[in-house]
N, C-alpha and C positions, 0 to 999 in steps of 0.2 A: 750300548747299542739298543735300539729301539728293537722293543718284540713283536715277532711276527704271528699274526692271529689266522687262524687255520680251521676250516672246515673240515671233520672228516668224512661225512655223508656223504663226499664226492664219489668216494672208494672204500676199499677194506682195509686192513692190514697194512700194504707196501705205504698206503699213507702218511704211517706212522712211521713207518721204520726209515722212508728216504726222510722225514723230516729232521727225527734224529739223527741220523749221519751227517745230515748239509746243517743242522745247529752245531755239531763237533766242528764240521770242517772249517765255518767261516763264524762261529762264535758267537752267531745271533741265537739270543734265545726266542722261546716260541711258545703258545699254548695252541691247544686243538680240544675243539669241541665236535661231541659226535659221531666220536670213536667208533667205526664201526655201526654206524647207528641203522645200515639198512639190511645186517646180517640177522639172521635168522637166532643168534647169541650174541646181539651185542656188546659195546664194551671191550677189556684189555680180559681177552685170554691168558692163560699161563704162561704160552708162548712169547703175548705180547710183551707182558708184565718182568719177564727175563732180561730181554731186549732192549728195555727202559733200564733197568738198573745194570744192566752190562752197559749201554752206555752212559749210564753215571756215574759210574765206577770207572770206570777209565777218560774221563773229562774232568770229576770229580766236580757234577752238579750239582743245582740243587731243582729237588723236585717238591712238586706238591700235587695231590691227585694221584700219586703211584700206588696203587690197590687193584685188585681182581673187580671185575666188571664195572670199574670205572667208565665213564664217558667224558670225560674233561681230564687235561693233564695238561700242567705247567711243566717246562725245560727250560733250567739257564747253566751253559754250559761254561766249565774251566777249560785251563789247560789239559790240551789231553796228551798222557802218560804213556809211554809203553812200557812193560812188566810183564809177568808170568799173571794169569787169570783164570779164574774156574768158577762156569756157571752151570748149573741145574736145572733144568726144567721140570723135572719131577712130572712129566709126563708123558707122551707121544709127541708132543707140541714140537715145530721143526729147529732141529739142531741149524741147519743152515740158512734159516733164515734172520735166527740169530746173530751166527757168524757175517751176513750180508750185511746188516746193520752197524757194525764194527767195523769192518775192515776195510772201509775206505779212510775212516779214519787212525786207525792204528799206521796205516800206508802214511800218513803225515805226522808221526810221532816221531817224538825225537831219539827215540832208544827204540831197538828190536823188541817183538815180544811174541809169547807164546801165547796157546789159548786150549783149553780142555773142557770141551761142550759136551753134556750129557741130557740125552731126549732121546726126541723122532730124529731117524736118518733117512728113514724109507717112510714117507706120510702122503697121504693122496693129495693133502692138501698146499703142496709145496714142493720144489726141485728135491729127486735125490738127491744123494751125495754120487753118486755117478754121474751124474749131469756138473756138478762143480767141478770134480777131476775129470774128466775128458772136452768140456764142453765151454764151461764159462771162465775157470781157471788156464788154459792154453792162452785162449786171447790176452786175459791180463798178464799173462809172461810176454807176451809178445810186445806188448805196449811196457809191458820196463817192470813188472812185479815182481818181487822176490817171497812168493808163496810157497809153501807146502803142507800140503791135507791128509794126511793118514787116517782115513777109519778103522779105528779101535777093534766095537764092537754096532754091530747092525741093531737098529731098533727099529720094529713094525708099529704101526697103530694096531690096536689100542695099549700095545703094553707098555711100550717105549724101551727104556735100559741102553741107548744104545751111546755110542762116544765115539769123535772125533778128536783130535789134534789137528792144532795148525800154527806155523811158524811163520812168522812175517815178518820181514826186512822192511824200513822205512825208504822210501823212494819215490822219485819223480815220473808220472805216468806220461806216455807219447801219445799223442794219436792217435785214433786208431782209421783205419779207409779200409770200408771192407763192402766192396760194391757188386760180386761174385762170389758164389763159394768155390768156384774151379772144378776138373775134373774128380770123380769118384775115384778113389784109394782102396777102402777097403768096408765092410760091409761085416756086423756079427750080430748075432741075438744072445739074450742072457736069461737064463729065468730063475729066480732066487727061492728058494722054499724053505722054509724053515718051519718045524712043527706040524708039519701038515705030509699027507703021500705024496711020495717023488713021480707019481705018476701028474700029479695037477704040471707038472714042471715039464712033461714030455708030451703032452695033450698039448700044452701051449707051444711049443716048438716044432710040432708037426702041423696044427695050424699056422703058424708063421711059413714054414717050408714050402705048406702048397699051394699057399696066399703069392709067394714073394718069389716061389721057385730058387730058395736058397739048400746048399749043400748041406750035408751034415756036420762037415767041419767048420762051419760058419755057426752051428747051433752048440749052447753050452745049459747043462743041465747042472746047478750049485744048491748043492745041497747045505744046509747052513745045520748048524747047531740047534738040537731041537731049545735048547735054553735060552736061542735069542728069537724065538718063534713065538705065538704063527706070524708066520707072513708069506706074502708072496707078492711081487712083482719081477712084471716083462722089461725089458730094456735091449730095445734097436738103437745100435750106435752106427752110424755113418758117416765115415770120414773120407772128407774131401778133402781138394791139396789147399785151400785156405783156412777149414774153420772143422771142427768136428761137430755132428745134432746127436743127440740122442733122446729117444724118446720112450716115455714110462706108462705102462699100465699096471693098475694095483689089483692082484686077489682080493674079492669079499665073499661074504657069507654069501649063499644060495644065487651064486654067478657064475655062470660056467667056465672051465680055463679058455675055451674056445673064443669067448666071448673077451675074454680080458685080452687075448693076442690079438685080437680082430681091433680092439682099441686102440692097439700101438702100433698094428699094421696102416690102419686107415690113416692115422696122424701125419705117419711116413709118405705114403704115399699122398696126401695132398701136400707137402713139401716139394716132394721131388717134382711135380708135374710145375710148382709157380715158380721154380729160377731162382728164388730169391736166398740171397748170404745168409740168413738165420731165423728160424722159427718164431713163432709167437714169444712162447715163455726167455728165449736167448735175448730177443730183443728189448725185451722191457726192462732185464738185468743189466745189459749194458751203456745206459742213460749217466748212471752215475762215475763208472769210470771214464768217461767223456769227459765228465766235469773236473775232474781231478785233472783231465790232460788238456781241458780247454777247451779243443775242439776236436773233431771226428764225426765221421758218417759209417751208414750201413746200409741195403735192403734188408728189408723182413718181408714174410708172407702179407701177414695185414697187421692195423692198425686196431689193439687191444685197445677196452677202455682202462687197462691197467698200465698202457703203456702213455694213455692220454692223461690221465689224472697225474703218474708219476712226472711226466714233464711239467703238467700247473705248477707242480712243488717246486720239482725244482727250478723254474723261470722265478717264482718268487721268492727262490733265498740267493739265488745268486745274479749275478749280471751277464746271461746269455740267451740265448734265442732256439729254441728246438724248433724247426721246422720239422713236419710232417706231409710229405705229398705223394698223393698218389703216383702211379709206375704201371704198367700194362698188367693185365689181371687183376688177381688177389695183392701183387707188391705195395710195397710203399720205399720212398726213401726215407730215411731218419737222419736230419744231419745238425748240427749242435755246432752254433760258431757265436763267438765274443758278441756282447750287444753292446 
């Protein structure tokens, strides 16, 4: 199969990672130059560099270019395997973004498999893992996945240490049609602290309360193990009867907690005011299980250039069409049909 040649100056990271997964799924190899080439560290982070050999290790490619701060990297992929796997990051770098990369292909393997990711869980620069169990992982049940994600052990930036499981059945994905998120369900805040005073955790949750005017039974104070600290992040989860958002802000050094709830307040609320089925970062993640199911649409708020670049890719590894169009306000449609 003829290789497919790939800019990644377009974007960052997700560049790389949708292109590994759609080289898994449809067995085109590919090189990308560029890596990252407009971040501020370009090149294959730690993170990156896992991600690559997680998926060559379960297609059993072959690479060239696979090093730290690379900017060119050739993929030609095998067959890909299911089995039991264990990858390391060895640093903060996101456990789940790892896992993103993999698991639409492991979902086409022909044997079950498991998976024991060690990094970042909780990193500013990527979905928690609270955002995959209530958020991104619901949907893909819904559409036919047979997943399951246990966090182990929490890992903050900068230390990392943390670990996931996840189990995955091989299976054919549905559709998905999600043009509303429907009535509001239920509504909580979360604030995680680890290593650090339990007061940053109640500073943040009394500003959420007088921001949002939520109960106290809605507010949750989790004190974590000073051993998997410091860290701290907010987490508004809101579930409505279609789809659940949730949304993250991270503690840093000389930031106030007030300030870090005002982050995840605001988010929230410019959500709820556009109508639209799922947020920025929901909608960008769900491109690729589309492609797995063929076809499917959503609203989102608006139209990332993470979610723009992610479609280039994937229009060019496979044979389908992502429309993007506007919708009153901030929305947009996203819909993804056969080309």
């Amino acid at each position: 199969m003829e290789e497919l040649h790939l800019d990644g100056s377009i974007g960052g990271g997700q560049i790389l990672r949708s292109a590994l997964s759609l080289s898994m799924i449809t067995g085109r190899p590919f090189s990308i130059i560029n890596i990252r080439a407009k971040r501020s560290r370009p090149g294959l982070l730690r993170q990156h560099l896992t991600a690559v050999q997680a998926a060559a290790a379960i297609c059993d490619a072959t690479l060239e270019g696979a090093e730290l701060g690379t900017l060119n990297l050739h993929f030609r992929p095998g067959a890909i395997k299911g089995g039991d796997y264990e990858f390391a990051i060895s640093t903060a770098g996101s456990c789940v973004l790892v896992l993103q990369t993999v698991l639409p292909a492991l979902l086409r393997a022909p044997a079950p498999s498991r998976l024991r990711l060690k990094g970042g869980t909780h990193n500013p620069a990527a979905p928690p893992v609270d955002f995959l169990q209530k958020a991104w992982l619901p949907l893909l049940r819904q559409m036919g996945a047979d997943v399951k994600l246990d966090l182990v052990r929490h890992g903050f930036a900068p230390a990392g240490g943390g670990e996931i499981t996840v189990a995955i059945q091989p299976g054919e994905l549905r559709p998905l049609v999600l043009d509303t998120r429907g009535p509001l369900i239920s509504q909580q805040a979360q604030a995680l602290v680890a290593g650090l005073p339990e007061s940053i955790g109640r500073r943040e949750l009394n500003q959420i309360a007088q921001r949002l005017n939520w109960s106290s039974d809605m507010l949750h104070n989790i004190l974590l193990s000073t051993a998997q600290g410091p860290g701290n992040v907010v987490l508004l989860e809101q579930r409505y009867e279609a789809v659940t958002e949730v949304f993250a802000a991270f503690g840093q050094s000389r930031v106030r907690a007030e300030h870090v709830a005002n982050q995840a307040v605001d988010e929230l609320l410019v959500f709820e005011r556009s109508g639209a089925a799922v947020g920025e970062h929901l909608a960008d993640q769900l491109l690729l299980p589309l492609v797995l199911a063929g076809s499917g649409r959503f609203t989102c708020l608006n139209a990332s250039e993470h979610l723009k670049s992610n479609a280039e890719v994937i229009q060019q590894f496979c044979p389908v069409r992502i429309l993007i169009e506007p919708l009153e306000g901030e929305c947009h449609q996203v819909r993804l049909e056969p080309r």
